[in-house]
N, C-alpha and C positions, 0 to 999 in steps of 0.2 A: 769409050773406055771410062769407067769409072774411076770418080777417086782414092787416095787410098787413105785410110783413116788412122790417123797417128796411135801406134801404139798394135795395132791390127795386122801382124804381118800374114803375108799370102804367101801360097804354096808358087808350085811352078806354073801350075794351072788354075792362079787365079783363085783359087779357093785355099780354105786355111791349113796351115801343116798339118792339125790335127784330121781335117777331110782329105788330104793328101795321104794320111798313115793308114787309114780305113783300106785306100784302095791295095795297098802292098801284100802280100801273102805273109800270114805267119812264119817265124822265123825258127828252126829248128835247135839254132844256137850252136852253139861253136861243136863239128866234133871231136872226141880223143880216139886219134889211132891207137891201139893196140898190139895190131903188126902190122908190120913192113918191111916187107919182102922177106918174107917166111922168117920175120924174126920178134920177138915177142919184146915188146917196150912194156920194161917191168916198173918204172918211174908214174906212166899212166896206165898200167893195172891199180898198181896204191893209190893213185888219184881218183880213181871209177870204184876203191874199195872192192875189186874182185879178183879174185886166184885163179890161180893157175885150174883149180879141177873145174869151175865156170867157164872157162875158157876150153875146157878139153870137153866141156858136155856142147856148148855152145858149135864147135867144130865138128861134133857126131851128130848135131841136130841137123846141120849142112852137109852130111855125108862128106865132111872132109876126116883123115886118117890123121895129119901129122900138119902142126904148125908151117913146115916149111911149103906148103902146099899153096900157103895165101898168101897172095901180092899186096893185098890192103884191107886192113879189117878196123870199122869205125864204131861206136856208138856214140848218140848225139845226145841233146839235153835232155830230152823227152822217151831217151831207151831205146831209140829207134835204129835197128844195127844194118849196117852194111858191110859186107864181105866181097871179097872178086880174087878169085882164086886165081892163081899164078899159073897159067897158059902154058909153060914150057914146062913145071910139072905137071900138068894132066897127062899129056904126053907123056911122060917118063913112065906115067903111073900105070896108063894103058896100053902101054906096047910090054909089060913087063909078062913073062911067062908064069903059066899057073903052073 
């Protein structure tokens, strides 16, 4: 075991936090829900600086019809969005008569 050298702190493996940071995966940074549970959080719309007709082109781009369709809709620091549509509406949506 080597010594450790005042002033030099190590990681967990022995190598320095900053060689320890290297090995970790970029971090996407916190996301902002936007909705949940087909409901639209207009507090983090104004926080993301985006509206409502973003948000209605955003959901046509996903072939989704109507807000209440999504169970959980993110976008993260980097623009990166996530969506997951709400399950027991799909269902509603596809057993409906044409």
């Amino acid at each position: 075991m080597s010594p450790l050298t005042p002033g030099k702190p190590t990681g967990s493996t022995g190598t320095s936090p900053k060689e320890d940071m290297a090995l970790t995966a970029a971090s996407r940074g916190l996301p902002h829900s936007f909705i949940v549970d087909g409901q639209l959080i207009e507090p983090s719309l104004r926080h993301l600086n985006k509206d409502h007709q973003w948000v209605n082109e955003l959901l046509k781009q996903h072939g989704v019809n109507q807000i209440r369709d999504i169970a959980l809709a993110q976008i993260d620091q980097n623009g990166k969005l996530y969506i997951e549509k709400n399950p027991s509406r799909e269902s509603d949506t596809s057993s409906t008569p044409h």
